[in-house]
C-alpha positions as CSV (number, residue, x, y, z in Angstrom):
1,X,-68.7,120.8,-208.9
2,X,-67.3,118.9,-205.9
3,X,-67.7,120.0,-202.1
4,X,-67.2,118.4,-198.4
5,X,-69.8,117.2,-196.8
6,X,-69.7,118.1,-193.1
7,X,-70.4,116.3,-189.9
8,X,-72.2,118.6,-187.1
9,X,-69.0,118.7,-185.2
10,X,-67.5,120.6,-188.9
11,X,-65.2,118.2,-189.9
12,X,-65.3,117.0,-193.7
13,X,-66.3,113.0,-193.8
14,X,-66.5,113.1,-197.9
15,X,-67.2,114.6,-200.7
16,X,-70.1,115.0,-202.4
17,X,-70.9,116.1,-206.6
18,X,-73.4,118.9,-206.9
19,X,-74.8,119.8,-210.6
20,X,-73.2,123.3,-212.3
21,X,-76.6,123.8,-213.9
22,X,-78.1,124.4,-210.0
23,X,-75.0,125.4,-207.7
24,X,-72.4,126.6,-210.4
25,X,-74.5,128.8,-212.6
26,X,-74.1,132.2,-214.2
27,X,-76.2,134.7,-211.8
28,X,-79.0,136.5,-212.9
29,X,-79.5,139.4,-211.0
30,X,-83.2,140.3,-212.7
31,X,-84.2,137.1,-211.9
32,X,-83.5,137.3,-208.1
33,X,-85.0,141.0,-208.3
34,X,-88.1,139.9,-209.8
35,X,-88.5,136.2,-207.4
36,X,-87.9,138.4,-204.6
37,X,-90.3,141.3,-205.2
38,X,-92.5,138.9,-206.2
39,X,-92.7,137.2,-202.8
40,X,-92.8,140.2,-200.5
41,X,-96.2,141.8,-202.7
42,X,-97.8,138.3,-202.3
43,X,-97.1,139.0,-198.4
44,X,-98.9,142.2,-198.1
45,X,-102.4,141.9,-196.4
46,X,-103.9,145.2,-198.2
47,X,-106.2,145.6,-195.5
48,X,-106.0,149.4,-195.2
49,X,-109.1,151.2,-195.1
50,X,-110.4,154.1,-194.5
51,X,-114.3,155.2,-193.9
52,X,-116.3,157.3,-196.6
53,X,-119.5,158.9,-196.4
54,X,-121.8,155.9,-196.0
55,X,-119.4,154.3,-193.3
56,X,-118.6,157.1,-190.6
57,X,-121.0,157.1,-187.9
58,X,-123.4,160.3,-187.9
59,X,-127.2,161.7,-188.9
60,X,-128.4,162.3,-192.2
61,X,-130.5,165.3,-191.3
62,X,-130.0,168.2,-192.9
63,X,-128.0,170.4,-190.3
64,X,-129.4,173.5,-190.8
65,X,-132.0,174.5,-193.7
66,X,-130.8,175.6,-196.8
67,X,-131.4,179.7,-197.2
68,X,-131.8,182.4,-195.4
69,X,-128.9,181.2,-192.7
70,X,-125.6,183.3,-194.0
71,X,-124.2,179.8,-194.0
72,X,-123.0,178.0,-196.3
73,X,-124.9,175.1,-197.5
74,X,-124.5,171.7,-195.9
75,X,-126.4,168.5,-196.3
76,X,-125.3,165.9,-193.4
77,X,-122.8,166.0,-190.7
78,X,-120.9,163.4,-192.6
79,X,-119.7,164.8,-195.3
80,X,-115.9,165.0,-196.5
81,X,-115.6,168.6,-196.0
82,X,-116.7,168.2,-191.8
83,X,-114.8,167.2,-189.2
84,X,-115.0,163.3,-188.3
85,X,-116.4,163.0,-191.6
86,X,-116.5,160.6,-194.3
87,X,-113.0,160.3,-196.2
88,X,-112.1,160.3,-199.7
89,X,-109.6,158.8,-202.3
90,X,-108.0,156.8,-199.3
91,X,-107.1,153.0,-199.1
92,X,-109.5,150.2,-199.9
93,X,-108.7,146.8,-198.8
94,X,-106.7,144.9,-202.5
95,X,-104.6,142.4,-203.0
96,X,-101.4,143.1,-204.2
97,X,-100.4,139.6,-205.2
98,X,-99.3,138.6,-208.8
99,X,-97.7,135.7,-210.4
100,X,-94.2,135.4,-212.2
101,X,-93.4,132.6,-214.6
102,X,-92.1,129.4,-213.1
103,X,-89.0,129.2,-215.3
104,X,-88.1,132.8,-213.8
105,X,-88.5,131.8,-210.3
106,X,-86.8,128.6,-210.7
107,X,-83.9,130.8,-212.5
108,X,-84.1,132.9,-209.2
109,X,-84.0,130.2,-206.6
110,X,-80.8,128.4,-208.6
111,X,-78.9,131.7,-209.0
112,X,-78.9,132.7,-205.4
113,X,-77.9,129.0,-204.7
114,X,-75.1,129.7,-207.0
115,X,-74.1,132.8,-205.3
116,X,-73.9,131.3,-202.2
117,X,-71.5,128.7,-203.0
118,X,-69.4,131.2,-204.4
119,X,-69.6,133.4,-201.7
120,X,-68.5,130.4,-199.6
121,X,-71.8,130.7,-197.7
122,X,-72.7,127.0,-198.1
123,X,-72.0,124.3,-196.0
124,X,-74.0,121.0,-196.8
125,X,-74.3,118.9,-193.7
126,X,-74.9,114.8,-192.7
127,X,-78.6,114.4,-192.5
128,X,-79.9,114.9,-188.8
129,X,-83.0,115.4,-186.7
130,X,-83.3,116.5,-182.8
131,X,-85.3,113.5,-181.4
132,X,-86.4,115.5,-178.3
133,X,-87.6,118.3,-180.5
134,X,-85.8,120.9,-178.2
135,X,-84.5,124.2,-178.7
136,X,-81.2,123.5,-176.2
137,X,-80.5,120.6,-178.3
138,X,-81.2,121.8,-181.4
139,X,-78.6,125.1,-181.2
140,X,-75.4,122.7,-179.6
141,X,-76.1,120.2,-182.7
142,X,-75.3,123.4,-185.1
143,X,-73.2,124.9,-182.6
144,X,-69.8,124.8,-184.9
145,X,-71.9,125.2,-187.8
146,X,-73.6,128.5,-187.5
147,X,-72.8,131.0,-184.3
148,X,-75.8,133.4,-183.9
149,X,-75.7,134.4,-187.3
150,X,-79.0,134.7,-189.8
151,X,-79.2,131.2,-190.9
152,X,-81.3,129.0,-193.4
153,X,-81.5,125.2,-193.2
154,X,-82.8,123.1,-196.3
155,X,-84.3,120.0,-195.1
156,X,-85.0,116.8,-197.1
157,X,-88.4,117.3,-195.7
158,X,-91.0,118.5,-193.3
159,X,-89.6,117.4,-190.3
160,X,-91.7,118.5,-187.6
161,X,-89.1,117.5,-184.7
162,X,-86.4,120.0,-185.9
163,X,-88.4,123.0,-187.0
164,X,-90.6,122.4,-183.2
165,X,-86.7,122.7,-182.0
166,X,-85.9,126.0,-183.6
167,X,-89.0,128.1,-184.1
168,X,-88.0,130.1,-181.3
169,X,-84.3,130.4,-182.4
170,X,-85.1,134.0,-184.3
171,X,-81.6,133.8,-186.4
172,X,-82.7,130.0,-187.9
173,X,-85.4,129.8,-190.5
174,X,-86.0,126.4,-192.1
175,X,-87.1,125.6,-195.7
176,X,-87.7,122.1,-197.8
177,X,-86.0,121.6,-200.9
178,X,-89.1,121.7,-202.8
179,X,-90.6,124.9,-201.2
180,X,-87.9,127.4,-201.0
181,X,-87.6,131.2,-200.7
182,X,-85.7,133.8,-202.6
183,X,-85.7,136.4,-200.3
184,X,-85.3,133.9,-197.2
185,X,-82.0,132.5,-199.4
186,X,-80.6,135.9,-200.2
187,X,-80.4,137.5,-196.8
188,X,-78.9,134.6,-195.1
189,X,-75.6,134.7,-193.9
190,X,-75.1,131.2,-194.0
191,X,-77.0,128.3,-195.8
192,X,-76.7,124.5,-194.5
193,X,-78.1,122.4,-197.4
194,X,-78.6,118.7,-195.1
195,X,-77.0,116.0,-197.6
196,X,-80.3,114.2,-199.1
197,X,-81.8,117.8,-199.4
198,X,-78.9,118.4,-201.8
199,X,-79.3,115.3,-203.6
200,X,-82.6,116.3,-204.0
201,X,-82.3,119.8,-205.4
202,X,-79.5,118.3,-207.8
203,X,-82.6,116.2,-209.3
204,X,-85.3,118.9,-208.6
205,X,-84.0,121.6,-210.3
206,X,-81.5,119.3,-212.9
207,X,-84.8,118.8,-214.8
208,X,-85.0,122.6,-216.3
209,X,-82.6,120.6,-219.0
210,X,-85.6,118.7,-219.6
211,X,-87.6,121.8,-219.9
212,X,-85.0,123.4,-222.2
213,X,-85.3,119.8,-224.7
214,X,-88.8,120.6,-225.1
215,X,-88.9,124.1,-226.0
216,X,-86.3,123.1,-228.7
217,X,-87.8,120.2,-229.8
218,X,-91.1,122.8,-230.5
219,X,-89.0,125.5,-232.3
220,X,-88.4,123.1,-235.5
221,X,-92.2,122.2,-235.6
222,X,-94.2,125.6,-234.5
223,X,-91.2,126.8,-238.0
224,X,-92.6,124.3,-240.1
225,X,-96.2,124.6,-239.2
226,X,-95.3,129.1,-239.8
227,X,-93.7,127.2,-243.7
228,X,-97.0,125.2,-244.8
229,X,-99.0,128.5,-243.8
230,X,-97.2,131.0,-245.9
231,X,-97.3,128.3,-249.0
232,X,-101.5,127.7,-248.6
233,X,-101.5,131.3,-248.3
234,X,-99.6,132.3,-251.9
235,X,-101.5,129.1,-253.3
């Protein structure tokens, strides 16, 4: 597929060819469920916790001895059953991270880039930078790009100068091509994709035809090694 490529004042200066296998794709909704849910348990901390029996401050004497009192029998203030006692079947710190495969989230990350484009959320943009690395700068460069709205910007790379420049913009996030974010991509209202970063993703994520060659080139030979094993077998 074909699409402008935009100046920062929004005016097309050409046109550009972006892969259908990465921008032009069928959407797979699982996948985007899955990448996101994915990234938001690897988020959680886990670090609830609550004191038990042997944590909650308090004596071990006995409180009172045990007959002859009309009470009922107790062993330590600390026990579950006592007030500012010890607590039980409540949170322990865990981690709540898991792994998906890598051909799912890859599947993920070039669906919602599919979506976007045909939401007509995408806008890819010249390459630029913010020299002076300030904020001020940084939102009149993208002025007629994106108005207060939540927006994503794929760099080419790490540039330190431009992300310095709009970490305290709270509707701009940045990513790199190589390291993006389902859920970051999903919930934007706007995505500006500079030009070399789409270059890039074209190549990045053009390989998964590579991918797909491999797994059919191991179909035909995991079915003949599956033939010479049922033949030794009725031998």
């Amino acid at each position: 597929m074909k699409t402008q490529v935009d100046a920062l004042d929004g005016k097309a200066v050409r046109e550009m060819e972006l892969a259908d296998t990465v921008w032009n794709r069928e959407v797979s909704e699982g996948a985007i469920y899955h990448a996101i849910r994915n990234e938001l348990a690897n988020r959680r901390l886990g670090t609830a916790k609550i004191k038990d029996r042997g944590e909650v401050q308090g004596s071990g004497k006995k409180p009172w001895k045990q007959k002859g009192t009309g009470r009922a029998r107790a062993g330590h203030k600390r026990s579950p059953v006592w007030v500012g006692g010890g607590k039980i079947f409540g949170p322990r710190p865990r981690d709540y991270s898991y792994s998906i495969p890598r051909k799912l989230k890859r599947l993920a990350l070039m669906s919602i880039l599919s979506l976007k484009a045909k939401e007509n959320r995408l806008r890819v943009v010249q390459d630029f930078t913010v020299e002076t690395g300030k904020t001020k700068d940084l939102v009149t460069a993208i002025k007629s790009l994106a108005a207060q709205e939540r927006t994503v910007v794929v760099l080419k790379d790490n540039d330190a100068l431009i992300r310095r420049a709009g970490r305290n913009v709270p509707w701009l996030s940045f990513l790199s091509f190589n390291r993006l974010a389902a859920h970051d991509l999903f919930y934007c209202h706007k995505l500006l994709v500079l030009e070399t970063a789409a270059k890039n993703l074209n190549e990045f994520y053009g390989s998964e035809q590579a991918d797909g060659g491999k797994d059919s080139a191991e179909k035909p030979a995991k079915a003949g090694r599956a033939a010479k094993a049922a033949k030794g077998a009725k031998a």
